[in-house]
PDB file of N, CA, C and O in Angstrom:
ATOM      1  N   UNK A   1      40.779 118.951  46.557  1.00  0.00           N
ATOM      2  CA  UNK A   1      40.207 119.993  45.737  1.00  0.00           C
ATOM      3  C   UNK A   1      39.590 121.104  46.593  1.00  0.00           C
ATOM      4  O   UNK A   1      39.844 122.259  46.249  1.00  0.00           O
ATOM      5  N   UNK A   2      38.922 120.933  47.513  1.00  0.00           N
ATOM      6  CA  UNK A   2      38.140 121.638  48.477  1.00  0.00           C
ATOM      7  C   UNK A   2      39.436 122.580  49.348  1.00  0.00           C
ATOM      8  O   UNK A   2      39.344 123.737  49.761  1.00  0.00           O
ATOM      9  N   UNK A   3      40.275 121.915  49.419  1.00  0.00           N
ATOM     10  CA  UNK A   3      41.138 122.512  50.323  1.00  0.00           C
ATOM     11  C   UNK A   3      42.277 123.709  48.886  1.00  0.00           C
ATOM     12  O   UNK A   3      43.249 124.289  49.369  1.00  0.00           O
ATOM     13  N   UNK A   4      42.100 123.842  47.875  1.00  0.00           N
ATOM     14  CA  UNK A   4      41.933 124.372  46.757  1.00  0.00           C
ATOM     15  C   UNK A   4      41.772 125.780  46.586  1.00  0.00           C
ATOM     16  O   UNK A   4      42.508 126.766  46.550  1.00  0.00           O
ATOM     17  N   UNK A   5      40.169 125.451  46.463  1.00  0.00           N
ATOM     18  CA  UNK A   5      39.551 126.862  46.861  1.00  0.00           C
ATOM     19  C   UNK A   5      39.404 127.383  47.664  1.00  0.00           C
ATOM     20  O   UNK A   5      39.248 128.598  47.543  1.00  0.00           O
ATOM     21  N   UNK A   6      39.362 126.688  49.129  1.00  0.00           N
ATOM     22  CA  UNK A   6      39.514 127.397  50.344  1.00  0.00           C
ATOM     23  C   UNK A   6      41.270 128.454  50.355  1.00  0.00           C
ATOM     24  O   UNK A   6      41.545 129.472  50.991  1.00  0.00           O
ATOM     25  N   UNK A   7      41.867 127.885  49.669  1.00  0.00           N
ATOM     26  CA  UNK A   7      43.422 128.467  50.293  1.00  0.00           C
ATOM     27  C   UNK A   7      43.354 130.326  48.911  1.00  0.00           C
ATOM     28  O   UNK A   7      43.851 131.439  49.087  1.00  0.00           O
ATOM     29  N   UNK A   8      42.423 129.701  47.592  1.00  0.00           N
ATOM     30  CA  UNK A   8      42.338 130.914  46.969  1.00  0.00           C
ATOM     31  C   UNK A   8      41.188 132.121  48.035  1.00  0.00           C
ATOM     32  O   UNK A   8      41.498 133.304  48.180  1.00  0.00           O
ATOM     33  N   UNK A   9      40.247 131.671  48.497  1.00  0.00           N
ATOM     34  CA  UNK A   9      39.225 132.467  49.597  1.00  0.00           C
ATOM     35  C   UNK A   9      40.183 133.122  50.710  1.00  0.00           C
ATOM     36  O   UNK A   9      39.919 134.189  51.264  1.00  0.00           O
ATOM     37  N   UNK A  10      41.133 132.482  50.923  1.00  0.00           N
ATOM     38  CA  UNK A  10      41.786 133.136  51.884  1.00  0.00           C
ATOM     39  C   UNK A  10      43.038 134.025  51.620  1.00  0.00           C
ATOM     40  O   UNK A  10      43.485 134.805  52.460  1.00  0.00           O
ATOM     41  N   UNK A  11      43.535 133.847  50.442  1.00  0.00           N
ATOM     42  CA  UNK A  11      44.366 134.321  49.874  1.00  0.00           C
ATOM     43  C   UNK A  11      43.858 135.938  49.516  1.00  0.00           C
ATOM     44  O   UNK A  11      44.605 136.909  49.641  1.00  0.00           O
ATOM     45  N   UNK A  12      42.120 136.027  48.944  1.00  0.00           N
ATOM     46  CA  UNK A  12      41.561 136.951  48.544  1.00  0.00           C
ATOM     47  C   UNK A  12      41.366 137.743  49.975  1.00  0.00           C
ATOM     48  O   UNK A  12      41.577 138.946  50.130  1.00  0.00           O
ATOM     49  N   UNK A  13      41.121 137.237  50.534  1.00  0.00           N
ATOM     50  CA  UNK A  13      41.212 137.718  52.202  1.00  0.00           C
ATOM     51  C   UNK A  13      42.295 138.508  52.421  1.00  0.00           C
ATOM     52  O   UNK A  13      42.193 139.685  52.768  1.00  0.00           O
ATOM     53  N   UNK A  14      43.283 137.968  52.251  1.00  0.00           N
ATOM     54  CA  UNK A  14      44.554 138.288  52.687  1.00  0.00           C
ATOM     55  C   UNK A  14      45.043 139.457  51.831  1.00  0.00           C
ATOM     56  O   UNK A  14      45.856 140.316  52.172  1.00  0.00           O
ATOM     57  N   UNK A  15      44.400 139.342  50.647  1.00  0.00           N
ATOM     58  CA  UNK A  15      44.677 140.884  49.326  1.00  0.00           C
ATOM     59  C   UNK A  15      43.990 141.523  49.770  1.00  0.00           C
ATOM     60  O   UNK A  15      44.615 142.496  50.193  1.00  0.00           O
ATOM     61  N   UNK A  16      42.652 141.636  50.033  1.00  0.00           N
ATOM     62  CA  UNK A  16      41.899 142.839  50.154  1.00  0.00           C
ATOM     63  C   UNK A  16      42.597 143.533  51.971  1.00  0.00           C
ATOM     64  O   UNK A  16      42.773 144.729  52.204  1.00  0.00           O
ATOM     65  N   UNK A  17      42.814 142.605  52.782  1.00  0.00           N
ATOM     66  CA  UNK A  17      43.042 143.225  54.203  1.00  0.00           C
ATOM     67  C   UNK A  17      44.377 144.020  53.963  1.00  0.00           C
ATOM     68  O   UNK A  17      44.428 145.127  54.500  1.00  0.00           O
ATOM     69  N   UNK A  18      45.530 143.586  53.187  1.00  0.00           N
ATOM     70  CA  UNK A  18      46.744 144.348  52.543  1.00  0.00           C
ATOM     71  C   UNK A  18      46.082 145.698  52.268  1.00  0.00           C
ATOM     72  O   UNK A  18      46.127 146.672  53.020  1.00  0.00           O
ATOM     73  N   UNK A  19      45.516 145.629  51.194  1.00  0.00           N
ATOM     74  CA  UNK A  19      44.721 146.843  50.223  1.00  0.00           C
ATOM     75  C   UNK A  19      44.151 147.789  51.636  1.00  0.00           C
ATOM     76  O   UNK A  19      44.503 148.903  52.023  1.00  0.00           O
ATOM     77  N   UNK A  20      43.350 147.029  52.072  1.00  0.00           N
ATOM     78  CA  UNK A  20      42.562 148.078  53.133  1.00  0.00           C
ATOM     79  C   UNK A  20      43.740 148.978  54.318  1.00  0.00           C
ATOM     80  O   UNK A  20      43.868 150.098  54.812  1.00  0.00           O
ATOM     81  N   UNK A  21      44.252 147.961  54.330  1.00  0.00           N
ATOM     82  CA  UNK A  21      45.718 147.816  56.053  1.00  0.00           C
ATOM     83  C   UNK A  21      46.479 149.373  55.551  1.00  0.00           C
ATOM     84  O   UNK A  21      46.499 150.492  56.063  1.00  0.00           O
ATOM     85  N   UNK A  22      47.154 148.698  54.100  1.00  0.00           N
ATOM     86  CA  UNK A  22      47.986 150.069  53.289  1.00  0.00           C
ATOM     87  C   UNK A  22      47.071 151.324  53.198  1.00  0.00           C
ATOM     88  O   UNK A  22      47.696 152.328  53.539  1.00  0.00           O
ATOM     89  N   UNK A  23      46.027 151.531  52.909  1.00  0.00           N
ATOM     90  CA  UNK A  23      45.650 152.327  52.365  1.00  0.00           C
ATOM     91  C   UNK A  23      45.076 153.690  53.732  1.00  0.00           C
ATOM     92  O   UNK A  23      44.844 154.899  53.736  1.00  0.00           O
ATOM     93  N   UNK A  24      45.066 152.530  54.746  1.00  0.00           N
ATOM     94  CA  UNK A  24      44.880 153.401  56.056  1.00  0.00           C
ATOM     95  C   UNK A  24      45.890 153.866  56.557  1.00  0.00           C
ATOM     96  O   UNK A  24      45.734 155.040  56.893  1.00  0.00           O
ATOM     97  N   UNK A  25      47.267 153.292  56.840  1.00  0.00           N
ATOM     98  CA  UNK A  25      48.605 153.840  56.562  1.00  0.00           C
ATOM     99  C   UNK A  25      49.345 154.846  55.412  1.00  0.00           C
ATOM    100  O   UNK A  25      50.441 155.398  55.504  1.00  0.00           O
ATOM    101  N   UNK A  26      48.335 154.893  54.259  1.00  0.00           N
ATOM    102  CA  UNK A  26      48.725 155.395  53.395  1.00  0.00           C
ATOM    103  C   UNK A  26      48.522 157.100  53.888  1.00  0.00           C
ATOM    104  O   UNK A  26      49.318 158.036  53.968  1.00  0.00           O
ATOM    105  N   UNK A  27      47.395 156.995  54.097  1.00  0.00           N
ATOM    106  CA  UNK A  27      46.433 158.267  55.037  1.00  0.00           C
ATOM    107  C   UNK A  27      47.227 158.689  56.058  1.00  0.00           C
ATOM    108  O   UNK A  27      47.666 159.839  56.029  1.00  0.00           O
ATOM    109  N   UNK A  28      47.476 157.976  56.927  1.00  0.00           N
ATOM    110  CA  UNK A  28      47.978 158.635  58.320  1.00  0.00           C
ATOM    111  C   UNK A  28      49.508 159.170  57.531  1.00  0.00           C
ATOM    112  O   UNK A  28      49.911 160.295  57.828  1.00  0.00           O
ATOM    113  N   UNK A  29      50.374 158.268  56.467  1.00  0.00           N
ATOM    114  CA  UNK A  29      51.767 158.517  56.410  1.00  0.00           C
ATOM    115  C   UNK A  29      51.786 160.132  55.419  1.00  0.00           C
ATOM    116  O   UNK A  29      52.839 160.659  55.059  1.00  0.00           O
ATOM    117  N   UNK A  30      50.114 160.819  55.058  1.00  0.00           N
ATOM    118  CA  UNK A  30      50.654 161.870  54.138  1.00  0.00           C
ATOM    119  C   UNK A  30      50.752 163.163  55.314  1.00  0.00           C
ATOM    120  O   UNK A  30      50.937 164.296  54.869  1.00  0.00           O
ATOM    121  N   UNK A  31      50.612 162.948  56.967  1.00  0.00           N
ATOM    122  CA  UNK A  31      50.514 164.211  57.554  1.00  0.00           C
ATOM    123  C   UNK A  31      52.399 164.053  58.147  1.00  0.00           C
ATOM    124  O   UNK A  31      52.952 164.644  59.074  1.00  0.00           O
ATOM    125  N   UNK A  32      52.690 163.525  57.642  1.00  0.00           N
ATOM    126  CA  UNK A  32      54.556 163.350  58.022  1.00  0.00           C
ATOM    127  C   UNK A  32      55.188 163.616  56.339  1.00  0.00           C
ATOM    128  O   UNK A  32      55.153 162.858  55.369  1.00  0.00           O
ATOM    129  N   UNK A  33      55.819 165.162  56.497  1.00  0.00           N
ATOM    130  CA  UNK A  33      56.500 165.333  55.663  1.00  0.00           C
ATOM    131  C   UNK A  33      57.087 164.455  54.803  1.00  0.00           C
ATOM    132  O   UNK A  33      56.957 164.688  53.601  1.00  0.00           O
ATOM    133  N   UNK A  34      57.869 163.242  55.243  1.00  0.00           N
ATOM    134  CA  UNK A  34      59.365 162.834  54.491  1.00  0.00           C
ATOM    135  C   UNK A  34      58.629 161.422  54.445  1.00  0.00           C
ATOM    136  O   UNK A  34      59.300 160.407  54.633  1.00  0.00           O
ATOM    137  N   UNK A  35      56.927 161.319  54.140  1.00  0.00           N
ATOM    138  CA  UNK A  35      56.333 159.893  53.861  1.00  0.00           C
ATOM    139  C   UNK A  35      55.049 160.547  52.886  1.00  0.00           C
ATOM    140  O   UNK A  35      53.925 160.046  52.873  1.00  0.00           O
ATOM    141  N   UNK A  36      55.369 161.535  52.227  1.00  0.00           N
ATOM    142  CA  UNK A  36      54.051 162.205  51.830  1.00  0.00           C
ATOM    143  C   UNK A  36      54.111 160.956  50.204  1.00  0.00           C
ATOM    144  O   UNK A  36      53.338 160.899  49.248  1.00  0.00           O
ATOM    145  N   UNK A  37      54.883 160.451  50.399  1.00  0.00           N
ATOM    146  CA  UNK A  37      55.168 159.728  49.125  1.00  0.00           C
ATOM    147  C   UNK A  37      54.425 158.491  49.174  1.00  0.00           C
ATOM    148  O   UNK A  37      54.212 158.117  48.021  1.00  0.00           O
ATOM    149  N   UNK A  38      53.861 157.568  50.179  1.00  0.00           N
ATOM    150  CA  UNK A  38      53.061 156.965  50.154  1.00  0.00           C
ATOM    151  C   UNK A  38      51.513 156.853  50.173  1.00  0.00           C
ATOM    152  O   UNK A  38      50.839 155.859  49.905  1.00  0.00           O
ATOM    153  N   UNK A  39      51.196 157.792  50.458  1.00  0.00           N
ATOM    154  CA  UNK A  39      49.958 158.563  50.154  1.00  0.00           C
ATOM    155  C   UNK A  39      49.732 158.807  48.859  1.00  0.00           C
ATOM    156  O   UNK A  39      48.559 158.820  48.488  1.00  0.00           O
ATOM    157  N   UNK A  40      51.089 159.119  47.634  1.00  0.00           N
ATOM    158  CA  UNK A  40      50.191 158.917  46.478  1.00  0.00           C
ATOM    159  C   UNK A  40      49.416 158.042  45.776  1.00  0.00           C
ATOM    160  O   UNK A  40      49.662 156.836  45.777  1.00  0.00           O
ATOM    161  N   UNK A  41      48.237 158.665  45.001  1.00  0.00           N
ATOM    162  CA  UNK A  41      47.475 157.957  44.679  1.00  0.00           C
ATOM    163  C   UNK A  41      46.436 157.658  43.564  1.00  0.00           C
ATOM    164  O   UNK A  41      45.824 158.682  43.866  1.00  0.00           O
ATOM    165  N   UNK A  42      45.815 157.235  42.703  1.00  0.00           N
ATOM    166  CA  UNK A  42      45.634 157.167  41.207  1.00  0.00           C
ATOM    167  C   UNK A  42      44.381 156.838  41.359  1.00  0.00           C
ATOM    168  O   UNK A  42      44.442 155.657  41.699  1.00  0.00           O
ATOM    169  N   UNK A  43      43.232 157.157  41.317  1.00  0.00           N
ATOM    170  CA  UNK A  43      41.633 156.932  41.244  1.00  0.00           C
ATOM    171  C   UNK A  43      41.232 156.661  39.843  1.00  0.00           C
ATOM    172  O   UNK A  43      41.582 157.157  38.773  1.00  0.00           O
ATOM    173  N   UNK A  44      40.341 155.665  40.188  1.00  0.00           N
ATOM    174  CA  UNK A  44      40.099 155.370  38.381  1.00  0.00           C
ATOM    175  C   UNK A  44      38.704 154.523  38.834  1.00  0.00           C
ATOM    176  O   UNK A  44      38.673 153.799  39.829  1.00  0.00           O
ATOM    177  N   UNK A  45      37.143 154.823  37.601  1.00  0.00           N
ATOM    178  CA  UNK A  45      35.982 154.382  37.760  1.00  0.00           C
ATOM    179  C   UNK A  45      35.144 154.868  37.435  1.00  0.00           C
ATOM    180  O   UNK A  45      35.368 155.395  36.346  1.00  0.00           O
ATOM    181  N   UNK A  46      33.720 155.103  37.938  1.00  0.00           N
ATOM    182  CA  UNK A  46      32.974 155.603  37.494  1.00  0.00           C
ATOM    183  C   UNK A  46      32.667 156.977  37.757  1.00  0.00           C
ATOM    184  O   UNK A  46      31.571 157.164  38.285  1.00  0.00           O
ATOM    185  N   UNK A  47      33.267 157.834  37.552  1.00  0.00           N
ATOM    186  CA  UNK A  47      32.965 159.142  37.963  1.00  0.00           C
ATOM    187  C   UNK A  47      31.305 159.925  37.945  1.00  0.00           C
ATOM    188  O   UNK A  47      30.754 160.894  38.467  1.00  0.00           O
ATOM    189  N   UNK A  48      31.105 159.265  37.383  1.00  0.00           N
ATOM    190  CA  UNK A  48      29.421 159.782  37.628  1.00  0.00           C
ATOM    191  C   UNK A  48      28.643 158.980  37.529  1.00  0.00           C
ATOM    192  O   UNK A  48      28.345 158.810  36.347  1.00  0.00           O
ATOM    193  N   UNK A  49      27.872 158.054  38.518  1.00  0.00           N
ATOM    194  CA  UNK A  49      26.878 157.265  38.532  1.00  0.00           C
ATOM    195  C   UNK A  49      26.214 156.771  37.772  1.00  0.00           C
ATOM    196  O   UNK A  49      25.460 157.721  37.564  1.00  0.00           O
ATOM    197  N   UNK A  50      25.770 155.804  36.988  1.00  0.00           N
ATOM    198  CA  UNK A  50      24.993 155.503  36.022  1.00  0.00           C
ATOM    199  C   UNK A  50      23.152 155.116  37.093  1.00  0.00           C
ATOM    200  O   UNK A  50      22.856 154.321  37.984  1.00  0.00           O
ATOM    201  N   UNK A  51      22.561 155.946  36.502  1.00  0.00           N
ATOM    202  CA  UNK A  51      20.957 155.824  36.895  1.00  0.00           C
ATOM    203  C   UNK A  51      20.047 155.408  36.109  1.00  0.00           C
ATOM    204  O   UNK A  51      19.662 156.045  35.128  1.00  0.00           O
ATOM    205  N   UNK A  52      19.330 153.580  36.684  1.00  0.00           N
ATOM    206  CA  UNK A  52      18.708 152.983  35.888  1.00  0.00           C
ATOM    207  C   UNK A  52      16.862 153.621  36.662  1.00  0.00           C
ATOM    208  O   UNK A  52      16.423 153.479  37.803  1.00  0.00           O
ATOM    209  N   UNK A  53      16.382 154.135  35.727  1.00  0.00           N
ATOM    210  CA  UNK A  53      15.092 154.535  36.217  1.00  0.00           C
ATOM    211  C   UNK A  53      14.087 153.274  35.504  1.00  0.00           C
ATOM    212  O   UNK A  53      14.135 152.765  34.384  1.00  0.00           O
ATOM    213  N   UNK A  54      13.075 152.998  36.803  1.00  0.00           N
ATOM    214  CA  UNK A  54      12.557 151.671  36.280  1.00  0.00           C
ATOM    215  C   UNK A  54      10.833 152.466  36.598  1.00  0.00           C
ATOM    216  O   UNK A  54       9.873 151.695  36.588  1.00  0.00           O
ATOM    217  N   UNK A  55      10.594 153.864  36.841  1.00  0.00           N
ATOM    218  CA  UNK A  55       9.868 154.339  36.981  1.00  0.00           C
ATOM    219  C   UNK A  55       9.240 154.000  37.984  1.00  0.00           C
ATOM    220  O   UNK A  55       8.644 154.925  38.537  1.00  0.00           O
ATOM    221  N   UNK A  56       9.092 152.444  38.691  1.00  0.00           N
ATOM    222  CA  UNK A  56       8.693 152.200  40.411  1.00  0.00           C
ATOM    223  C   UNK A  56       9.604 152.231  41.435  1.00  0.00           C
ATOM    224  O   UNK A  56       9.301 152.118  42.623  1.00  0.00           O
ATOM    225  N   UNK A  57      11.193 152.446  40.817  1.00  0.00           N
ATOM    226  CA  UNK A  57      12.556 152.430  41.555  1.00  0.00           C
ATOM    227  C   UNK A  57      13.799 153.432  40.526  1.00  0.00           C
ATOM    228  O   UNK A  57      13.866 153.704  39.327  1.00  0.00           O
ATOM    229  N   UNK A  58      14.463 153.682  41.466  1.00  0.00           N
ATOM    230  CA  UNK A  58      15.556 153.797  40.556  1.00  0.00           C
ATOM    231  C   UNK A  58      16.782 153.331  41.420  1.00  0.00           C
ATOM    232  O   UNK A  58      16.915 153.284  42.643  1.00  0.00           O
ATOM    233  N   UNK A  59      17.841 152.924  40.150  1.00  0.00           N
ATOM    234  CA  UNK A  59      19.163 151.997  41.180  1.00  0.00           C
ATOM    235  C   UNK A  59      19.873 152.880  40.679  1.00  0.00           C
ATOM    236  O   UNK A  59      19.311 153.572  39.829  1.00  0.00           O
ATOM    237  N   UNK A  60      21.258 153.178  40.979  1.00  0.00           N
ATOM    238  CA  UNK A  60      22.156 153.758  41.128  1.00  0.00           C
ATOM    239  C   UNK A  60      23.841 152.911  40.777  1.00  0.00           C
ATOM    240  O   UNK A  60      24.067 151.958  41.522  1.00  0.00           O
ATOM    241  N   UNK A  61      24.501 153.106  40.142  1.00  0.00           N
ATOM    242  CA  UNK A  61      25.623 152.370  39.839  1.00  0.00           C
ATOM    243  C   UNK A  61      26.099 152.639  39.874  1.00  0.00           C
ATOM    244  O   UNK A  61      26.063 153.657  39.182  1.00  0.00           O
ATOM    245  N   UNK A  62      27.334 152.450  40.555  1.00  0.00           N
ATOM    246  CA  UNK A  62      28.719 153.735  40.860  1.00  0.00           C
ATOM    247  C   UNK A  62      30.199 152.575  41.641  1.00  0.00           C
ATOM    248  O   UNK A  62      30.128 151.610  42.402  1.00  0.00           O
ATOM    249  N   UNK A  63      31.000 153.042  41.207  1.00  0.00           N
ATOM    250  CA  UNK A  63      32.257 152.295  41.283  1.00  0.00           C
ATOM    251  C   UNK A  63      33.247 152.688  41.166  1.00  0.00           C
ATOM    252  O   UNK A  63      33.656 152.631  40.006  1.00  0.00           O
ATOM    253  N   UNK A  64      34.343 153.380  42.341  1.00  0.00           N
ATOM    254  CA  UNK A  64      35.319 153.834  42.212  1.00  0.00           C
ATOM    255  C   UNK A  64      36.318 153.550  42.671  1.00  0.00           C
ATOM    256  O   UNK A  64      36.410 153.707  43.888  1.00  0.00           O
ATOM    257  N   UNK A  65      37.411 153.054  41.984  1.00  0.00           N
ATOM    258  CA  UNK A  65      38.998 152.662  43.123  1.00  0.00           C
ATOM    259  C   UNK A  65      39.815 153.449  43.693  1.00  0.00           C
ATOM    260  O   UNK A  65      39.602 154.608  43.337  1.00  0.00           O
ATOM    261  N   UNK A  66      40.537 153.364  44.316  1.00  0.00           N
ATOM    262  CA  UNK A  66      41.812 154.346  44.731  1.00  0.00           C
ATOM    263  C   UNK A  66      42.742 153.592  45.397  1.00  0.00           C
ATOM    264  O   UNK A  66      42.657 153.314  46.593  1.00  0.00           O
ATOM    265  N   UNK A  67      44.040 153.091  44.323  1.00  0.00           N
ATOM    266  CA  UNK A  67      45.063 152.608  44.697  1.00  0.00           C
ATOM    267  C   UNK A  67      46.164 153.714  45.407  1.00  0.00           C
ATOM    268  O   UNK A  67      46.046 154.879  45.026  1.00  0.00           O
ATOM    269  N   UNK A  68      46.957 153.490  46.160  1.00  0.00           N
ATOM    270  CA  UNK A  68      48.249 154.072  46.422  1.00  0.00           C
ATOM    271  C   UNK A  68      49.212 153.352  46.687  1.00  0.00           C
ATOM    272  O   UNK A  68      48.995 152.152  46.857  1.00  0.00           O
ATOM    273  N   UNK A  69      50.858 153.985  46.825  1.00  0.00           N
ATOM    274  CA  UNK A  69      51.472 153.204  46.572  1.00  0.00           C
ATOM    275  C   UNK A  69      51.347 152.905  48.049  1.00  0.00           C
ATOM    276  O   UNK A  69      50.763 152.198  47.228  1.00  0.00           O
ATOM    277  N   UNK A  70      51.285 152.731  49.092  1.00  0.00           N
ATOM    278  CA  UNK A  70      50.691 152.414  50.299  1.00  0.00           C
ATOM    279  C   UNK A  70      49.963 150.754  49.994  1.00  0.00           C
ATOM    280  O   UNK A  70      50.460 149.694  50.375  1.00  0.00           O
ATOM    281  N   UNK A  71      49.175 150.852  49.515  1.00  0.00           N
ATOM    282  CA  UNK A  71      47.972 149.876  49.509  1.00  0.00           C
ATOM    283  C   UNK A  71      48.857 148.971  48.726  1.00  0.00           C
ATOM    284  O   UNK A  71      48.896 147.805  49.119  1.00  0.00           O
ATOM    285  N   UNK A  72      49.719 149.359  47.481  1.00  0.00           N
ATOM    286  CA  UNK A  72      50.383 148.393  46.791  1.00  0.00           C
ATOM    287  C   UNK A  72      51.384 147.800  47.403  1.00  0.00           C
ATOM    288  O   UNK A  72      51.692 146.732  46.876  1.00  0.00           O
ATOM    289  N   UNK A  73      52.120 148.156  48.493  1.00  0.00           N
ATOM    290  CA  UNK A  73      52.762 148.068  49.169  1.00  0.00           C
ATOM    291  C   UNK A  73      52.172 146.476  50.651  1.00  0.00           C
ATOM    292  O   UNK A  73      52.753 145.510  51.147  1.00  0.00           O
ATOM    293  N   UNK A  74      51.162 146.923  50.741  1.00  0.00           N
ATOM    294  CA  UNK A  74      50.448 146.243  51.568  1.00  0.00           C
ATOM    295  C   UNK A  74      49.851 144.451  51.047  1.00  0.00           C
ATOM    296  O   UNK A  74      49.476 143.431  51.624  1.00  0.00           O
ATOM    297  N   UNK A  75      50.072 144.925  49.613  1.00  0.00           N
ATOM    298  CA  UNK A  75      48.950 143.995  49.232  1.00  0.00           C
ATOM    299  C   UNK A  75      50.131 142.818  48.707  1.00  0.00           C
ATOM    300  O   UNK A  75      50.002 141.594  48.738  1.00  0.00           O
ATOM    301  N   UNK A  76      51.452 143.711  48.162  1.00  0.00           N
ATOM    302  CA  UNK A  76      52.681 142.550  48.106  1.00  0.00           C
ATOM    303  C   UNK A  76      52.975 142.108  49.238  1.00  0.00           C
ATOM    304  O   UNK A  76      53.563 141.026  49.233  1.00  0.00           O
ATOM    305  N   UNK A  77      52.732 142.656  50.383  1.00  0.00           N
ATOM    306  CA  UNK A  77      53.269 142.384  52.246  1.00  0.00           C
ATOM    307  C   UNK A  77      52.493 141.014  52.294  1.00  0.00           C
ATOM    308  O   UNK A  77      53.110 139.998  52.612  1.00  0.00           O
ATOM    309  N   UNK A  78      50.854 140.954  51.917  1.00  0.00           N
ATOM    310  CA  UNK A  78      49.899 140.284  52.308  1.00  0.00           C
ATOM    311  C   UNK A  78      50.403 138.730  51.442  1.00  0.00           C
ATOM    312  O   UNK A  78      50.217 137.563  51.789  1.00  0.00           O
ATOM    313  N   UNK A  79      50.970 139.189  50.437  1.00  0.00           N
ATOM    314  CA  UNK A  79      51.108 138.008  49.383  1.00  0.00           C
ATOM    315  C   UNK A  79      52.195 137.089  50.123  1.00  0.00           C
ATOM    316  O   UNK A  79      52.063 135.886  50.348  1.00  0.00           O
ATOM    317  N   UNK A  80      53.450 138.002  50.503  1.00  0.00           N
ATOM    318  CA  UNK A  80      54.354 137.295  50.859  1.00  0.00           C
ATOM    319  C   UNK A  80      53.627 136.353  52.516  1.00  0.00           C
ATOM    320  O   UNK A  80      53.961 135.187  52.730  1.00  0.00           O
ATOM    321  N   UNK A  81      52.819 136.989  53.331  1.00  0.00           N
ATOM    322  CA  UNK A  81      52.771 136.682  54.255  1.00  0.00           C
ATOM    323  C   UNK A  81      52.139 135.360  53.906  1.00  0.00           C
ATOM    324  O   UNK A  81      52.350 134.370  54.608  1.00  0.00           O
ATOM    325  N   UNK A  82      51.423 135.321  52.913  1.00  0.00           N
ATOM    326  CA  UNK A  82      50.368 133.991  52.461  1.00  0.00           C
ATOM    327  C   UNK A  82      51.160 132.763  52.427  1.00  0.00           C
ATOM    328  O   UNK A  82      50.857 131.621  52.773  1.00  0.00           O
ATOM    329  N   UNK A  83      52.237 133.238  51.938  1.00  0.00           N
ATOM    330  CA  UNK A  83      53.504 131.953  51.012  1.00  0.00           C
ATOM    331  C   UNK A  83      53.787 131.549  52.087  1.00  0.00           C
ATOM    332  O   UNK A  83      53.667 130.328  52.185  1.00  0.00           O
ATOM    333  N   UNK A  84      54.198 132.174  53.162  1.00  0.00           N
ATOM    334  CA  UNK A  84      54.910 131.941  54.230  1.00  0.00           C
ATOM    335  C   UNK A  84      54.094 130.979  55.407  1.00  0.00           C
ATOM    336  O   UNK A  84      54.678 130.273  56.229  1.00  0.00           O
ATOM    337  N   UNK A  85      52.433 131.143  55.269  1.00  0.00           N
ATOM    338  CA  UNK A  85      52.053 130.154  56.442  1.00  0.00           C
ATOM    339  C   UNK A  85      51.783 129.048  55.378  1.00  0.00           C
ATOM    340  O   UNK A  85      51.416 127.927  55.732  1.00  0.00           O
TER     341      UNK A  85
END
């Protein structure tokens, strides 16, 4: 069982480093003409902060994504690589 959840922890590992890996490639691939296509990209979240004033603090809430097809790209790479070890 233990060995379970460890393989989902690493799996989540392995999605988010895809997500991050692509998305930095996604960047470098929009200053090359004939890759400007992986760089696109779809933002979706909180566009304007939600502010909880508690009158001795205030917190701040804010949450925004930005997929591309880069990152999506990365994050199926990461999946397959998982299956494979």
């Amino acid at each position: 069982m233990a060995t379970k959840e460890k393989n989902i922890w690493v799996l989540l590992i392995f999605i988010l480093s895809g997500l991050v890996v692509g998305g930095l490639l996604g960047e470098l691939a929009s200053r090359i003409d004939w890759l400007w296509w992986l760089s696109y990209s779809q933002s979706f979240g909180l566009e304007n902060p939600m502010i909880l004033d508690l009158s001795i603090m205030k917190i701040t809430f804010a949450l925004m994504f930005r997929i591309s097809i880069s990152s999506i790209i990365g994050m199926v790479l990461a999946i397959f690589l998982y299956k494979k070890i």
